[in-house]
N, C-alpha and C positions, 0 to 999 in steps of 0.2 A: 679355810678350806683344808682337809684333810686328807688322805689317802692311804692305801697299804699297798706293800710289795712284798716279794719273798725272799729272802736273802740268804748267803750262806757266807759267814763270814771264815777266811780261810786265816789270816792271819792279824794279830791286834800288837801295837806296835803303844810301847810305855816306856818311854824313859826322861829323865830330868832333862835338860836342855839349856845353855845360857844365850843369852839373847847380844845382841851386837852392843847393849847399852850396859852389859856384864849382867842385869839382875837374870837368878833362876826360874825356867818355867817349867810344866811338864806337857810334855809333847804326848797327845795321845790320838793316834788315829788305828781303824779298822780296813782292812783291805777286806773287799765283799765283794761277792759273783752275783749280781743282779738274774732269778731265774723268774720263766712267764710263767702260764696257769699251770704248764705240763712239766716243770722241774727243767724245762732246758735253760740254757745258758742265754740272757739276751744281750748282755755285758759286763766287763769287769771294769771295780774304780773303788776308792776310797773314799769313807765318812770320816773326817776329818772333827778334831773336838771343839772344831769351832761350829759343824752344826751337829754334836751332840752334846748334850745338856751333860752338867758335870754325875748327877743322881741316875742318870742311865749308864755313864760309864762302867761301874762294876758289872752290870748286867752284859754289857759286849763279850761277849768269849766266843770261843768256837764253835759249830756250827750251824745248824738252817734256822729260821728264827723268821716269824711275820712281822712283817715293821710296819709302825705308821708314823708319818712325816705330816707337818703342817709347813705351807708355806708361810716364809717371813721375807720383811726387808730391811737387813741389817745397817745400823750406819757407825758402826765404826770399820776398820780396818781394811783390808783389798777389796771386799765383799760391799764395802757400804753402798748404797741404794740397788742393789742387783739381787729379782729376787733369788731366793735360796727355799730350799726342800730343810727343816731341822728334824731332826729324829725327835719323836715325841713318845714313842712302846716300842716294846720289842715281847714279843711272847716265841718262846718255843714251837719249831715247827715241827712236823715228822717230815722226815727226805720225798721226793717227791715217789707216788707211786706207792706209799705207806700209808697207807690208814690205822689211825691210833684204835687198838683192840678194842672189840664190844666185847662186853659180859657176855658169858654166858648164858642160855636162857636157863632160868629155874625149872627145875623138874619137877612133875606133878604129883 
């Protein structure tokens, strides 16, 4: 099962990280404004890189973007058998209340 939402993502957070058993990780999450069909606000929360895929990472920047998620059920780590939403596309959105420009009509 799949689905899309609209997102705006406000801030992406990237840095190395060491972990309690000393080795390096990197910490990668998104802080995102979840908005409904009309660009309002319907809540804020974080995608975390544990459900975005590591080839979608580069793609997270700043802001509005259609996302689509599949759900999974992860079994490893705090997450294992619960499902979870994983980021699957992100395409570019326009802000809400923008329509991306039509051509011109050709003149006769």
């Amino acid at each position: 099962m799949s689905f899309s939402s609209t997102i705006q993502v406000i801030k992406v957070e990237k840095e190395e990280r060491t972990a309690r058993s000393g080795d390096a990780y990197e910490h990668f999450a998104a802080r995102c404004i979840l908005l409904d069909d009309n660009g309002n606000v319907e809540t804020v929360g974080m995608l975390s890189s544990r459900v975005i895929t590591p080839e979608l990472r580069d793609k997270v920047t700043l802001g509005t973007f259609r996302a689509t998620f599949a759900l999974l059920v992860p079994d490893w780590g705090k997450e294992a058998g619960k499902i979870t939403a994983m980021l699957t596309g992100l395409v570019p959105a326009p802000p809400a209340g923008k329509q991306p420009q039509q051509p011109a009509p050709a003149k006769a």
